[in-house]
C-alpha positions, -999 to +999 in steps of 0.1 A: -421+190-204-390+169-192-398+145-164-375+153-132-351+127-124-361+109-089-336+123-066-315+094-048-331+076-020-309+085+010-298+062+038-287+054+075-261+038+081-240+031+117-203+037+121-175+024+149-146+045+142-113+039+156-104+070+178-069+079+188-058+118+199-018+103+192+006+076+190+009+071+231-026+076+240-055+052+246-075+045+216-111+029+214-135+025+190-167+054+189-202+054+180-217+077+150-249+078+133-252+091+096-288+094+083-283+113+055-261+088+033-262+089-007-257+058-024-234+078-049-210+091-022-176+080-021-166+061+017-140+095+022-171+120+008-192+098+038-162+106+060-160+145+052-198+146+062-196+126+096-167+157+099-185+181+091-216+170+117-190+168+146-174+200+137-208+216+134-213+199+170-181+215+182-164+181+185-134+168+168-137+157+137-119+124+123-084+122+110-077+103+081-056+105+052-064+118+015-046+132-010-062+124-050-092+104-043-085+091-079-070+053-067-034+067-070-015+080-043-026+052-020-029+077+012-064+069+017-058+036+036-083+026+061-095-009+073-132-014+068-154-040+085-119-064+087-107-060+053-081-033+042-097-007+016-129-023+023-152-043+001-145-049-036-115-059-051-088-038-073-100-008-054-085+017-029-107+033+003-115+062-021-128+044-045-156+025-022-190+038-027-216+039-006-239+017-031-219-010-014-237-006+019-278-010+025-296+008+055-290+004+087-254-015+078-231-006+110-197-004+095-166-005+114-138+017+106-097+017+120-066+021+107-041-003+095-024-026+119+008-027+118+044-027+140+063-009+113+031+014+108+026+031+138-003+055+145-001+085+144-039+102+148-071+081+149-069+068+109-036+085+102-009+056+101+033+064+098+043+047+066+075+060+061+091+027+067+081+023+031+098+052+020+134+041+038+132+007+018+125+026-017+159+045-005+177+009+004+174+003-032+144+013-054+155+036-082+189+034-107+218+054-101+223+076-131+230+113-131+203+135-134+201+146-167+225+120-185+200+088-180+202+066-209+172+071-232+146+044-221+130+045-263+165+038-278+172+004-257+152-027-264+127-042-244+108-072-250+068-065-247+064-096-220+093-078-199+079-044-202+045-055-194+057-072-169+079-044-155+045-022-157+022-048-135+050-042-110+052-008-109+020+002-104+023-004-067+012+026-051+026+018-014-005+020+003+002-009+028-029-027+020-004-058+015+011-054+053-023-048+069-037-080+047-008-102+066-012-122+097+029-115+103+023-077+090+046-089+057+058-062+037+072-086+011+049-080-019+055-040-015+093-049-015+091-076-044+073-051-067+098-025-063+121-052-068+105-066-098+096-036-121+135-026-124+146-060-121+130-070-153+144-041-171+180-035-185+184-003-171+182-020-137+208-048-139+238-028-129+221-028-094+206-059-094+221-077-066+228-045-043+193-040-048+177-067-039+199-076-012+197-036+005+156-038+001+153-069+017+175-061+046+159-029+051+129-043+055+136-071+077+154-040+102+119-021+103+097-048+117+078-062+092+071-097+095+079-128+073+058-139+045+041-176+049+024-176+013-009-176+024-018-145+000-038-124+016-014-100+002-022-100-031-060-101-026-058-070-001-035-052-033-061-028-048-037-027-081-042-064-083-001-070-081+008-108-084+024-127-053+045-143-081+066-117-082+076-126-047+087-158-055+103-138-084+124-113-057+131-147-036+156-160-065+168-132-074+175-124-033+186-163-031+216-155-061+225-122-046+232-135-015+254-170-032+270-142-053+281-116-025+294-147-010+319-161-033+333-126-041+337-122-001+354-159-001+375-153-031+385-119-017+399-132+012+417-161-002+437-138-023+414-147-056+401-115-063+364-111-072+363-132-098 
């Protein structure tokens, strides 16, 4: 006869949630209790049961963002006890388990803080200043259908791995909400960086760099004072070196742009 598995020792655990009914009202932070938590639930599974209580309560349940629950799509982003995605590092807010927490823990939850991210419902931030600086700059201009094979032009392995810890930013914010001045630089410098380092980006190199930057500056986000909270709030682990990288590159964009402007109006052409 097969011994039954002890069943998991379930927990209670308190929880001050950020409440907000839109992005003009009053918000405050609320009391729930969860007595029924399992160590092997993930912080949004916790979440969809707090829901489910209030809705079986008749009261309005939480909103917060979710999309994979797999670490990718970077939707999930809540602040947890201070820290953006919570404890643990390299990790999204899916990805927290409740392991991480010991009875009777009282864990505070809000959104992230931001100008440029404004709320929109209780967890639910507006991130789609992220998505007007990826239009500023972050992709190559090639018609569809006609771009150059990427297997048939040579890239060094540092570049490409290089190229690949950039891009594996998933725009989640966790950088902004990290940053005392609400910096959105490391965001920008890795959608700099991963086509910056690669040939099919050099056409667009300056323009690039110099639309991103200005873009973001025009949305509200703050100015980075490389203290690097950044890049220890980055649950892909991205590098602040790559905004010291997008900081030369923005630096002999801007001496470039300049001389072509001087020569052009001295009659010298662009040189």
């Amino acid at each position: 006869m097969v011994a039954e598995k002890p069943s998991k020792k379930l927990f209670a655990v308190k929880l001050r949630v950020w409440r907000q009914a839109g992005p003009s009202a009053p918000g405050a932070f609320v009391e729930y209790s969860l007595n029924t938590v399992n160590p092997d639930m993930s912080f949004l599974e916790m979440l969809d049961v707090l829901n489910d209580d209030l809705t079986m309560k008749g009261e309005e349940p939480v909103a917060f963002a979710h999309d994979c629950r797999e670490g990718i799509c970077g939707t999930c982003s809540c602040t947890i006890n201070g820290k953006p995605h919570g404890p643990g590092q390299g990790v999204a807010t899916c990805q927290v388990y409740m392991r991480a927490y010991r009875d009777g823990d009282v864990i505070t939850i809000e959104p992230f803080r931001a100008k440029a991210f404004p709320i929109i419902k209780d967890l639910v931030v507006d991130r789609s200043a992220f998505d007007k600086i990826q239009q500023a700059g972050g992709y190559i201009t090639a018609r569809a259908g006609s771009a150059p094979d990427a297997n048939a032009i040579p890239v060094p392995k540092g570049d490409a791995d290089l190229a690949m810890d950039a891009a594996q930013c998933i725009g989640c914010g966790a950088c902004v909400a990290a940053c005392k001045n609400a910096s959105a630089m490391l965001f920008v410098a890795a959608k700099v960086g991963h086509l910056g380092v690669l040939p099919q980006g050099q056409a667009e190199r300056d323009r690039r760099v110099l639309a991103m930057v200005s873009t973001m500056d025009s949305l509200g986000f703050g100015s980075c004072t490389n203290q690097y909270e950044c890049s220890a709030a980055c649950p892909k682990l991205i590098s602040h070196d790559f905004i010291a990288r997008m900081n030369r590159d923005y630096m002999g964009a801007s001496f470039r742009q300049m001389f072509k402007a001087e020569a052009a109006s001295t009659g010298g052409g662009a040189g």
